[in-house]
C-alpha positions in Angstrom: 12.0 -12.4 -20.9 9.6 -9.9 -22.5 7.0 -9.6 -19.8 6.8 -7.5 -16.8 4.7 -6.4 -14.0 3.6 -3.2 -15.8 1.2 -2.1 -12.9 -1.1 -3.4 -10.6 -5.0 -2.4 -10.3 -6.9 -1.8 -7.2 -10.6 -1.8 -7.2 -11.9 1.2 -5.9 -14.8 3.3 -5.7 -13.8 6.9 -6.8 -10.5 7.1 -8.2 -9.6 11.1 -7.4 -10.0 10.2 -3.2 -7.9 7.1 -3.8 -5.3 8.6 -5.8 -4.7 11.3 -3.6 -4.5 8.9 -0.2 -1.9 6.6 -2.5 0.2 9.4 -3.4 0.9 11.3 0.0 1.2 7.4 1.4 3.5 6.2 -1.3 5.4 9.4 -2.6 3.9 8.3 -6.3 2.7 11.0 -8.7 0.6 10.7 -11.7 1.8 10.0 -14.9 -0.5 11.8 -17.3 -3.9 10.2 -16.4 -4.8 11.2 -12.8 -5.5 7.9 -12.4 -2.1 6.1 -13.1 0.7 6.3 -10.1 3.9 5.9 -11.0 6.6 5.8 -8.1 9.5 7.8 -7.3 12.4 7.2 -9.4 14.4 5.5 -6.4 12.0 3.2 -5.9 12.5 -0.9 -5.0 10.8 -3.1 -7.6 7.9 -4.4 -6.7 7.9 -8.4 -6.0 5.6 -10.6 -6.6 4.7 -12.5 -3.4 2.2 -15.8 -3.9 0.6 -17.8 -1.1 -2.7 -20.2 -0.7 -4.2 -18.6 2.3 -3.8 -15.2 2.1 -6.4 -12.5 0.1 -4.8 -10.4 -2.1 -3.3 -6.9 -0.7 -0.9 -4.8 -0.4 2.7 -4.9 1.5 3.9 -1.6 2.5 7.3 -2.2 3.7 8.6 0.6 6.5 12.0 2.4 5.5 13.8 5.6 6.7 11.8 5.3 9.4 9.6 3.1 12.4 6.5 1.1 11.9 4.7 2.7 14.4 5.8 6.1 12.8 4.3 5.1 9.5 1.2 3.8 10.8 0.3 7.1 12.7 1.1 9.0 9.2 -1.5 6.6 7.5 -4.1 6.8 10.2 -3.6 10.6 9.6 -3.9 10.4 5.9 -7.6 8.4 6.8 -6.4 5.0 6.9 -7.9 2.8 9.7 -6.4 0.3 11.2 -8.7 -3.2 10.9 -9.5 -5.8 13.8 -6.9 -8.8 12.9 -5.6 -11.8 15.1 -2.2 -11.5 14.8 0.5 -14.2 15.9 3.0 -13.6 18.5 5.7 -12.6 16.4 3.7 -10.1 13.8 6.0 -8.1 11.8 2.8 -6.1 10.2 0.2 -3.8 11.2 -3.4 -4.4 9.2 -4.8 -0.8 8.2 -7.7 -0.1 5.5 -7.4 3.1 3.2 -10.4 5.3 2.7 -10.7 3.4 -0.4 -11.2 -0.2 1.3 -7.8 -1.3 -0.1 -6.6 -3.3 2.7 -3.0 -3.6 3.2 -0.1 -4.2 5.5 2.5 -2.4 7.3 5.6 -4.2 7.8 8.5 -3.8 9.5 
């Protein structure tokens, strides 16, 4: 195969504000140009996840330590968390970065 997911772009309004919130959530560090993350070196590859309902976002998923945890750190960092219906077995906490990425916590 000679393709690969190389990286994936987020919209956002101002790029310094959004790269520092990504970095202190993620660990990632920039990788010449302020505005390209790269992850630590440990770091899971990133799937690919495809489905017909669902907007297109991010899925943070929770290791080394609890959901709940992770979605205080975020809120401190100046995520919020976003009014979602969730179903009775939700694995994933909805939170918006100061960016208006929306993503997901899951655990």
């Amino acid at each position: 195969m000679a393709l690969t997911l190389g990286a994936i772009i987020l919209n956002v309004p101002e790029t310094g504000p959004a790269a520092e919130f990504w970095q202190q959530a993620l660990g990632f560090t920039a990788a010449g140009n302020p505005d390209f993350l790269v992850p630590p070196a440990a770091a899971r590859p990133t799937r690919l996840h495809l489905d017909t309902t669902d907007r297109t976002h991010l899925d943070l998923w929770v290791e080394d330590s609890t959901q709940e945890a992770e979605v205080e750190r975020l809120i401190a960092l100046g995520a919020e968390r976003v009014d979602w219906t969730y179903p009775p077995d939700a694995d994933f906490v909805v939170l918006k970065a100061p960016d208006g990425t929306v993503f997901c916590v899951i655990s």
